[in-house]
VEXDOPA-330696 format. One line per 10 residues: number of its first residue (from 0); for each residue z, x, y of C-alpha. Coordinates in Angstrom, 1 decimal, padded with zeros to 4 digits, always signed. Example, Ala and Ser with C-alpha at 12.3 -4.5 7.8 and 13.67 -1.06 7.14 Angstrom:
! residues 2
0) +007.8,+012.3,-004.5 ~ +007.1,+013.7,-001.1
***
This chain:
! residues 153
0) -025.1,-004.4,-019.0 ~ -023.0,-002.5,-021.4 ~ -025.8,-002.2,-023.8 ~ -028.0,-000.6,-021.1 ~ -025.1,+002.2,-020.5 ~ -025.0,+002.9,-024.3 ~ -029.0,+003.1,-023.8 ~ -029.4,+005.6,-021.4 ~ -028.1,+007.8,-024.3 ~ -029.2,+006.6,-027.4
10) -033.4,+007.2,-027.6 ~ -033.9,+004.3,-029.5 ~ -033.0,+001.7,-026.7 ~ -034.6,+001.6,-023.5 ~ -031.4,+001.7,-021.3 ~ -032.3,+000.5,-017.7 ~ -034.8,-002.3,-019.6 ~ -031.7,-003.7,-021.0 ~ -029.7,-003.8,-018.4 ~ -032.6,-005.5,-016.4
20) -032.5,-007.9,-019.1 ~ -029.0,-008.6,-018.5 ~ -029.9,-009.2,-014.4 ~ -032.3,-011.7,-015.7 ~ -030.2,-013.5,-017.6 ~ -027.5,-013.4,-014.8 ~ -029.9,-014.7,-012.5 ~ -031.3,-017.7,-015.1 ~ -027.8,-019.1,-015.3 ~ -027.3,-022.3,-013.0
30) -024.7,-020.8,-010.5 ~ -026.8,-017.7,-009.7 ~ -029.9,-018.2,-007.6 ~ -033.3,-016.9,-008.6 ~ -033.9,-013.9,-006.6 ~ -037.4,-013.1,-007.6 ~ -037.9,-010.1,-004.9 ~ -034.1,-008.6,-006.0 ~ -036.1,-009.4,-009.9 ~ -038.8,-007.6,-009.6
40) -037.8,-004.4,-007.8 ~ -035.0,-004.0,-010.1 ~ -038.1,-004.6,-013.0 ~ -040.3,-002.3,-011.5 ~ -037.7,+000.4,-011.1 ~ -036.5,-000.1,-014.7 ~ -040.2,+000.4,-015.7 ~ -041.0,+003.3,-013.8 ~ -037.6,+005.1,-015.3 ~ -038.8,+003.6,-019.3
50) -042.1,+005.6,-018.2 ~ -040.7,+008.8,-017.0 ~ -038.4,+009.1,-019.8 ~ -041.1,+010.0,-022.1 ~ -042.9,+012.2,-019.2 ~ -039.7,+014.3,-018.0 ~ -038.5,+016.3,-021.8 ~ -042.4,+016.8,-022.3 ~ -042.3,+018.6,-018.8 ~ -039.3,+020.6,-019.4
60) -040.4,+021.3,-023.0 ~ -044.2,+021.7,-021.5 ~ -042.7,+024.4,-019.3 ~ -040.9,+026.4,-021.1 ~ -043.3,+026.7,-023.7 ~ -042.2,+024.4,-026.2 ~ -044.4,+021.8,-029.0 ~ -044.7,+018.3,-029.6 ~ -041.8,+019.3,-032.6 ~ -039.6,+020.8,-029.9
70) -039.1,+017.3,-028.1 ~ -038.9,+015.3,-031.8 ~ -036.2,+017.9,-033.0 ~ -034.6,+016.9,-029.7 ~ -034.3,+013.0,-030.6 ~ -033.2,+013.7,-034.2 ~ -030.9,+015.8,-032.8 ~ -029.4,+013.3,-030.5 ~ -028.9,+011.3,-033.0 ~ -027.3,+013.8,-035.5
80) -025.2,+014.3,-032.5 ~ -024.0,+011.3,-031.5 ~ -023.1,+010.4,-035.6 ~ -021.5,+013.9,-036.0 ~ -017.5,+013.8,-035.4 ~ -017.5,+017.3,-034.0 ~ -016.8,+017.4,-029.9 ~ -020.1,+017.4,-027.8 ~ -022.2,+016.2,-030.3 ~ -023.8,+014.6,-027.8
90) -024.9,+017.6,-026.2 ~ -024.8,+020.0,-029.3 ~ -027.6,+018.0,-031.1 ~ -030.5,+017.9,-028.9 ~ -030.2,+021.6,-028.4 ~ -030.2,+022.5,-031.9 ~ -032.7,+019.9,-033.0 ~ -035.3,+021.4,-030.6 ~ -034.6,+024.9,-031.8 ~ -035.1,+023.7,-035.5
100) -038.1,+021.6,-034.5 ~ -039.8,+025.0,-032.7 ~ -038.7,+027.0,-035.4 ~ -040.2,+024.7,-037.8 ~ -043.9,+024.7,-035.5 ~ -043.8,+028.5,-036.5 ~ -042.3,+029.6,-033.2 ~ -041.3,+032.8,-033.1 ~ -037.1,+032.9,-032.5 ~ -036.9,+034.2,-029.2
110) -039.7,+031.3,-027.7 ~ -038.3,+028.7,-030.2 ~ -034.9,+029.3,-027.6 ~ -036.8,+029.6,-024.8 ~ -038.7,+025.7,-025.6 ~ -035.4,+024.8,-027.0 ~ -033.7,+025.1,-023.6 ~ -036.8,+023.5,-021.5 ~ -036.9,+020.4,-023.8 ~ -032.7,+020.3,-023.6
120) -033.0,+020.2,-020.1 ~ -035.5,+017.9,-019.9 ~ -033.5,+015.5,-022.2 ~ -030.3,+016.0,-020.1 ~ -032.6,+015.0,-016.8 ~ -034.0,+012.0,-018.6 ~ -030.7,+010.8,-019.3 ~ -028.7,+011.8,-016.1 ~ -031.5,+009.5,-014.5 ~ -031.4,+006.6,-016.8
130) -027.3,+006.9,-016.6 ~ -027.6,+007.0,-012.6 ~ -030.2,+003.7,-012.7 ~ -028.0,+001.7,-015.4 ~ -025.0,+002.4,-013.4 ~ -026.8,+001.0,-010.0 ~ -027.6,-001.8,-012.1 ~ -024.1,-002.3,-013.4 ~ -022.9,-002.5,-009.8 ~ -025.4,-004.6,-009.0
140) -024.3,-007.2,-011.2 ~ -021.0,-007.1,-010.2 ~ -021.6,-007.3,-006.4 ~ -023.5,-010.7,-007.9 ~ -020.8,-011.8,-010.0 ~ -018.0,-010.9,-006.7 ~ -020.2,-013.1,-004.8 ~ -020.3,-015.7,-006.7 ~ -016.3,-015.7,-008.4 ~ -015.9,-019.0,-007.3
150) -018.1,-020.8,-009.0 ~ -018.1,-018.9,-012.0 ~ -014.5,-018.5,-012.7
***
């Protein structure tokens, strides 16, 4: 469940998958009954947000003009950020590495910012939402692991 937190951030691990994953496995333990309705809804959300990741920074990038190097600068920049000791790294990186990766598609400066900003925003909605679904899913668990204390503990 952790791990899916950590991936709703990090591009290279799908972050409401994993926390599905840790449902599963919370649900193929003996104490915890096999809910296979509570299963696949939470599945079927987790796929549907795995899917829209990739759809919503093309949309922002899409619509404010921005390339296919736009939304790659983004994810290198993410990950720049997040290794960089420097305060909002997080949030620093994906801005920049857009710009670079418009500037480097031989966008002129002023529409390089302009895709820069649409493909940030798109990559701040992206995450917001998986964030928002991991969390559900996080509390999910622990309503199941409340309920079932007793036996567990």
């Amino acid at each position: 469940m952790i791990l899916g937190l950590i991936g709703s951030f990090l591009p290279v691990l799908p972050g409401p998958l994993t926390s599905w994953v840790g449902l599963l496995i919370f649900h193929l333990t003996d104490v915890v009954p096999m809910n296979w309705t509570f299963l696949g809804l939470t599945l079927f959300v987790a796929i549907t947000i795995w899917i829209l990741d990739y759809i919503i920074p093309a949309i922002g990038t899409k619509r404010f003009g921005g390339s296919r190097a736009g939304m790659i600068g983004t994810s290198i920049g993410l990950i720049v950020g997040l290794l960089a000791p420097i305060p909002g790294g997080i949030i620093i990186g994906p801005f920049v590495g857009a710009l670079i990766g418009e500037l480097l598609n031989k966008s002129e400066f002023d529409k390089a910012l302009k895709a820069a900003f649409g493909s940030f925003l798109g990559f701040l909605a992206s995450t917001f939402i998986k964030f928002m679904v991991a969390l559900v899913f996080l509390g999910l668990f622990i309503v199941k692991v409340v309920e079932y204390q007793e036996v567990l503990f």
